[in-house]
N, C-alpha and C positions, 0 to 999 in steps of 0.2 A: 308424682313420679319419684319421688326421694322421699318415701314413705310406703311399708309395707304395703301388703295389701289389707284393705279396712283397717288398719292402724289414723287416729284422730290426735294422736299427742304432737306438741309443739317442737318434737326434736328430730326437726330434717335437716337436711342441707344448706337449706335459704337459711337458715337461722343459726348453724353452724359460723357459715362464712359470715355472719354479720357479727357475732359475741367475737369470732377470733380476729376482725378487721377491729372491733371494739377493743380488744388487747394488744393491737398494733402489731397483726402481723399480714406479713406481706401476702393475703392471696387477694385471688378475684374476687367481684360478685355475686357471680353469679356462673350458676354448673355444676357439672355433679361431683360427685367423694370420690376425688382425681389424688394423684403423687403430691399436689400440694396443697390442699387441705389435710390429708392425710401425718403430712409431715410436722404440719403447725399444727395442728391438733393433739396430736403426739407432744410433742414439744411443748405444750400449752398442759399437759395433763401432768409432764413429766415436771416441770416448773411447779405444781400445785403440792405435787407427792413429797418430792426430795427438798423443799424449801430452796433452789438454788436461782438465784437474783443475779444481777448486775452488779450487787453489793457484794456479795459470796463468791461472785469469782474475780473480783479485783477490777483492775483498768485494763484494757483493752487499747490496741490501739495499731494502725496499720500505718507502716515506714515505708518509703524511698528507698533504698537499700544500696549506697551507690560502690560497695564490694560485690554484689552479684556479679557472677561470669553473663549471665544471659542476659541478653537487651530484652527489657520490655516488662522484665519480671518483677515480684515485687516480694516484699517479707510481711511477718505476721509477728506481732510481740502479744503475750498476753500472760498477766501475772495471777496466779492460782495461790488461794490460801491454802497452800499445802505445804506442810512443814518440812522443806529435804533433810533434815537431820533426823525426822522422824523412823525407827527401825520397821513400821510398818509397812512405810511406802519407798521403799526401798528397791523392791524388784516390780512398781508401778511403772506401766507404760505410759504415755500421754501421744496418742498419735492424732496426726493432722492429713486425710486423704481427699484428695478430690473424686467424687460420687458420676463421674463419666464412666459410661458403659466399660472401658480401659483401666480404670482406677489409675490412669495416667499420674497422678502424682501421691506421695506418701512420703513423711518424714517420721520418723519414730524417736521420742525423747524417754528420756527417765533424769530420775533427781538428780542425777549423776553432771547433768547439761545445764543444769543451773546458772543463769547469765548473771547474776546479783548472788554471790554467796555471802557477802557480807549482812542482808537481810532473812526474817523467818517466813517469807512467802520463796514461789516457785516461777522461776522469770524467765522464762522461754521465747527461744527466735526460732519461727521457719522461716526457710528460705525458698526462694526459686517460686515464688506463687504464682500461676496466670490468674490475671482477672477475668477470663473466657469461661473459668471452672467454679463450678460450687463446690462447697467441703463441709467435711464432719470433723468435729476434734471427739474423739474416745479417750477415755483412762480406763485402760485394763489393769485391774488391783488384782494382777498377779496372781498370787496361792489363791486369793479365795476365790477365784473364778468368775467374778462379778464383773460385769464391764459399766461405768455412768458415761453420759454424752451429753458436753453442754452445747452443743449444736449439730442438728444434721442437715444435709445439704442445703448449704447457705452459700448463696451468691455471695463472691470475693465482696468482701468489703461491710457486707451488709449481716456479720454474726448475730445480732441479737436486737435486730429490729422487730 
């Protein structure tokens, strides 16, 4: 059933979801080429393409936030080796949205918001996060029209499992 018709090669679904549970990502075992295999898959291809690690985009890390106006919410720190003094990325976005049918949440930074200017990386806070929602962080590179994504809809908390 997740193989053409008289198609004999080893690359369905079942085998899918088991190389990307082998790469440590979060789907089921079993079912068909659903929104989340779909997404780790992606994610898994786009990791192989652009060389981008855990190492490339710095530390990561989710805070307490105890300035937040809302109960219950939470922030999101994560540092990008991205040079803000750099004239290239300059008019670079780096946006953080939550992927509910609403796109209920969205914060949009540029180098400009740099939380650490005394260092050569890119130190960013969103605020106001539910952990109800999953999110995408984009960097739209501006002029050139090209958008990269180091994750998409990822359960709060769980960016680059």
């Amino acid at each position: 059933p997740d193989c053409l018709d008289d198609e004999k090669h080893k690359n369905n679904v079942a085998n899918l979801r088991k190389s990307l549970i082998g790469a440590e990502y979060d789907v089921a075992t079993t079912g068909s080429y659903d929104d989340e295999v779909y997404i780790a898959h992606v994610q898994y291809m786009a990791s192989r393409m652009s060389g981008i690690s855990g190492e490339a985009l710095g530390e990561l890390q989710d805070d307490e936030n105890p300035r937040q106006p809302i109960k219950g919410t939470k922030s999101f720190s994560i540092k990008l080796k991205i040079k803000p003094n750099d004239p290239e990325r300059q008019d670079d976005s780096i946006i953080l949205y939550s992927t509910d049918r609403d796109k209920s949440y969205q914060q949009i930074k540029t180098v400009k918001d740099d939380a650490d200017p005394t260092n050569d990386t890119l130190d960013l806070v969103y605020t106001e996060l539910r952990e109800d929602l999953s999110y995408t962080l984009e960097v739209d590179l501006g002029s050139t029209g090209q958008k990269e994504y180091y994750f998409r809809n990822r359960p709060y908390g769980k960016w680059f499992d």
